[in-house]
C-alpha positions in Angstrom: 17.0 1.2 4.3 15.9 -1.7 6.3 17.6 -5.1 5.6 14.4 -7.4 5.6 14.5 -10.4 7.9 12.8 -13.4 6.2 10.7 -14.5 9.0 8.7 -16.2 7.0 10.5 -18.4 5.5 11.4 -20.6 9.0 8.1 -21.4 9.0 8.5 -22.9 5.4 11.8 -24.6 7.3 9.3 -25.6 10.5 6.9 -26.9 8.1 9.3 -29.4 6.5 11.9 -30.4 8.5 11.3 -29.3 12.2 7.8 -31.1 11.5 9.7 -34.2 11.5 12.5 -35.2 14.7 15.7 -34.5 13.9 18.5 -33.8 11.3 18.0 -37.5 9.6 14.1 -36.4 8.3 16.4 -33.7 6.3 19.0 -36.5 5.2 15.8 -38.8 4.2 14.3 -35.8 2.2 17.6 -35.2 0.2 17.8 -38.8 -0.7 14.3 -38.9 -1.6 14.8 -36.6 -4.3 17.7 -37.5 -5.2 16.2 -41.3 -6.4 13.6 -39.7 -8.1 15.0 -36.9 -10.2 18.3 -39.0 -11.6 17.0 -42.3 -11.1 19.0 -44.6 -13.9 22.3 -41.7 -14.4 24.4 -42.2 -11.2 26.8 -40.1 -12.2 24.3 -37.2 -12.4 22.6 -37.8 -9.3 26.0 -37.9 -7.2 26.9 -34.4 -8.8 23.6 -33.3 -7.7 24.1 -35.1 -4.1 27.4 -33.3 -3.9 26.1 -29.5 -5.0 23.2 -30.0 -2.4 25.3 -31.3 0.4 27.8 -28.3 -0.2 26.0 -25.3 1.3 28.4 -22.4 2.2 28.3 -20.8 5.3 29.5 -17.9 7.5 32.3 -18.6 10.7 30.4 -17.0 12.5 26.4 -15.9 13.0 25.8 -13.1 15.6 21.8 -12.7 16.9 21.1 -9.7 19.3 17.8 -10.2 18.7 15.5 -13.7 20.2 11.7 -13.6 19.7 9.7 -16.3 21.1 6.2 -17.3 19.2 4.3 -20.2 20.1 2.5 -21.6 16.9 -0.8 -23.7 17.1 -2.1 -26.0 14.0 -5.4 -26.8 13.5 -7.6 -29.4 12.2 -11.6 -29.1 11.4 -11.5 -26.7 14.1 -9.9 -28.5 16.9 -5.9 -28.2 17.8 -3.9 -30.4 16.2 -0.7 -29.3 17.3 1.2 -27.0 19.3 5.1 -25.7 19.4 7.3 -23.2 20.4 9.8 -21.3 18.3 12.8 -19.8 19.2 14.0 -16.9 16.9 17.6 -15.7 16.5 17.4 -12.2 14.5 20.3 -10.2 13.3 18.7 -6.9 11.8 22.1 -5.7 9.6 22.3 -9.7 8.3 20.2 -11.9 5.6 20.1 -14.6 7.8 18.6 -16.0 10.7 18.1 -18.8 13.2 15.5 -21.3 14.5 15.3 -23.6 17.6 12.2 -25.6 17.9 10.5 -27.0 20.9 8.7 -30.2 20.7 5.6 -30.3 22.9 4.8 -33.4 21.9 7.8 -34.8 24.0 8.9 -37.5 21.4 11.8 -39.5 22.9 15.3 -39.1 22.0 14.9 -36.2 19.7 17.5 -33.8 18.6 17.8 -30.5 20.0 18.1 -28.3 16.0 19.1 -25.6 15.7 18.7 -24.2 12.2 19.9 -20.8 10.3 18.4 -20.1 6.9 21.0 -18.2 5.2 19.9 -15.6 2.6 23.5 -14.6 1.1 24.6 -17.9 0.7 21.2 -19.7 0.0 21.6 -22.2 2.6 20.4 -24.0 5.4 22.2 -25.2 8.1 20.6 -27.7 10.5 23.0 -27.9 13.8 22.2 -31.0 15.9 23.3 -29.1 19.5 23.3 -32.7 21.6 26.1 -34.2 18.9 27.8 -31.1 18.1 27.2 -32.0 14.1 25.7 -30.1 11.3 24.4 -30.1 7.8 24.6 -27.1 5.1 22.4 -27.7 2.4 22.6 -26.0 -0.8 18.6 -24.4 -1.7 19.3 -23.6 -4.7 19.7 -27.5 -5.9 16.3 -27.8 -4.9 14.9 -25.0 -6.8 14.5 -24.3 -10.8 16.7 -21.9 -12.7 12.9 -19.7 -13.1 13.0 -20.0 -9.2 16.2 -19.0 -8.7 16.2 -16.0 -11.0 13.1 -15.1 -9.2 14.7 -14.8 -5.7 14.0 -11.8 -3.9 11.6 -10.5 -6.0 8.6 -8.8 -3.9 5.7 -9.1 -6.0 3.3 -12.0 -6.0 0.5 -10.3 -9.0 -1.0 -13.0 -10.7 -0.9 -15.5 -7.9 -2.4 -13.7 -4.7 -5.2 -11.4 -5.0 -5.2 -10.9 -1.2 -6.5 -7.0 0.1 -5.0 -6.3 3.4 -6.6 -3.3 5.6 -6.0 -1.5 8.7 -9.2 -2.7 10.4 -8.8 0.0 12.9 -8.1 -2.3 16.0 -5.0 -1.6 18.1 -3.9 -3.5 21.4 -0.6 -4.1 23.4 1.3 -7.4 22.8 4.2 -8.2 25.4 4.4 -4.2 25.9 4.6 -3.2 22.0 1.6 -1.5 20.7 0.4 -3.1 17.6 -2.1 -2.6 14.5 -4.6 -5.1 12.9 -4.4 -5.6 9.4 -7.0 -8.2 8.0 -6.0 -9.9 4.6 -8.6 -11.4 2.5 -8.2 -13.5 -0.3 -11.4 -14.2 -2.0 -9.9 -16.9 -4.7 -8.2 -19.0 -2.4 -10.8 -18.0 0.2 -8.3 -17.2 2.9 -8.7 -14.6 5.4 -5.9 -13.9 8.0 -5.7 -11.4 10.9 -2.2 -9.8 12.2 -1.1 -7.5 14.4 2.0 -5.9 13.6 4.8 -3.6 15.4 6.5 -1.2 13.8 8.8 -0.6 17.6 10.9 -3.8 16.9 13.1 -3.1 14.0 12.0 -6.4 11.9 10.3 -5.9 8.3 8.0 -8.7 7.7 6.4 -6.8 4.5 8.5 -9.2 2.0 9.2 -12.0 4.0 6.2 -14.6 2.7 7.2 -15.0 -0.4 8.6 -18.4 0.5 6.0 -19.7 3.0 2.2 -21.1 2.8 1.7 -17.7 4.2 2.7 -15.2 1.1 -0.8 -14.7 0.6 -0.4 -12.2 3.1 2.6 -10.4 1.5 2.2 -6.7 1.2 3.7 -3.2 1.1 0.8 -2.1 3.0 2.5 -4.3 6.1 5.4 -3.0 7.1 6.9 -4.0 10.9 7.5 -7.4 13.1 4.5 -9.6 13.1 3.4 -10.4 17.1 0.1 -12.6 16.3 -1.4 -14.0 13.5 -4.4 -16.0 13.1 -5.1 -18.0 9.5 -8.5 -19.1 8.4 -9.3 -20.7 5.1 -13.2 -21.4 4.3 -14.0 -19.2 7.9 -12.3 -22.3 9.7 -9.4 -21.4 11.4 -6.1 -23.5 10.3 -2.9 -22.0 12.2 -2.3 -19.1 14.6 1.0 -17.8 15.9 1.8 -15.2 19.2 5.1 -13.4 20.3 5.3 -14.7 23.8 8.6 -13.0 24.6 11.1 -10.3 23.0 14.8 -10.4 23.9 16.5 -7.2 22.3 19.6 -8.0 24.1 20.1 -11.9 23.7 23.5 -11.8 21.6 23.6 -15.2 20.7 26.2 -16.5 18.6 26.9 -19.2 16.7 30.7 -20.1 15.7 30.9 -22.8 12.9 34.0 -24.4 14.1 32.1 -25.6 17.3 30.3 -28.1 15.2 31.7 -31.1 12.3 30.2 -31.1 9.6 27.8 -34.0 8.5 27.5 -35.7 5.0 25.4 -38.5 3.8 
């Protein structure tokens, strides 16, 4: 049985920490919630500090696998913004890893590194020019209902979305891939993939984290190489494979990098 790769859920990590430059966005995050949820009981908000500044990790991460997407945000139509992705896949692990690139060319950003960690529910943000990291603890930022909830692959009563074979097929950086088109007539979302079934990825759970599990479904089973979102017929976000690596065999060794507190 396939080990699923939770795609997905690095774009949840893009969305809220790569979106901002480096590992100090994620610090000002931490603390933000930290003021508001034990505002007036220090004591319980340093043993919350402590549990979410305490994520475990591996020694060492191994990724055979790198996938490149570029990913393209949009705004009434016109491109908002535009970056590239680095993906760092192990098939036989529940983890993987994310590098960014910033074409916005801010100055003096971090190069990040980050590995969402499915066994140990964490996520490690490696800052690669200071040779640092943080591991934060997810599960201190989600509900016990959330928690117990993890990994579960059905999203009835939330989504209604229908996704179909439309019958299309093309060839995406030498894979040939399917269209499926997902509609969602409640949240009026519509969203058209192509997916691969020769690179041995399973995106067909790995949404259920993401502004993207409207598209979560059995039906879709293989590595996703181009996706374009539309809410109200106006198109919001696309993605594309623009390279596959099946030989990269990166690693990452733990001991290479201090770890970072507050």
């Amino acid at each position: 049985m396939k080990k699923t790769i939770i795609i997905a859920a690095s774009l949840f990590l893009v969305q809220h920490v790569y979106a901002q430059p480096g590992s100090g966005y994620a610090r000002r995050a931490i603390e933000d919630k930290y003021e508001k949820d034990n505002a007036g009981n220090k004591q319980k908000g340093m043993d919350w500090l402590n549990n979410a500044m305490n994520g475990k990790t591996e020694e060492v991460y191994k990724f055979p696998l790198n996938v490149k997407m570029h990913m393209t945000t949009y705004k009434n139509g016109e491109v908002k913004d535009e970056n590239d992705m680095d993906y760092y896949l192990n098939t036989g692990a529940k983890y993987f890893g994310a590098r960014i690139t910033d074409n916005n060319k801010r100055k003096n950003k971090s190069i990040m590194f980050t590995i969402y960690d499915y066994d140990n529910n964490s996520s490690i943000m490696i800052d690669e020019n200071e040779k640092t990291y943080m591991a934060v603890n997810i599960n201190a930022f989600m509900s016990a209902e959330a928690q117990a909830n993890r990994g579960k692959t059905t999203t009835d009563g939330k989504y209604k979305n229908d996704c179909k074979k439309s019958g299309k097929s093309k060839t995406i950086q030498g894979y040939s891939c399917e269209e499926y088109v997902c509609i969602d007539e409640d949240r009026n979302r519509r969203s058209e993939i192509w997916v691969t079934t020769k690179i041995p990825v399973d995106i067909s759970q790995s949404f259920m984290r993401s502004q993207y599990a409207y598209v979560s479904t059995n039906k879709m089973a293989g590595m996703m190489m181009e996706g374009s979102f539309y809410k109200n017929d106006q198109i919001e976000s696309k993605m594309e494979v623009t390279s596959v690596n099946t030989s990269a065999n990166y690693n990452v060794t733990m001991s290479d990098y201090k770890k970072q507190g507050m």
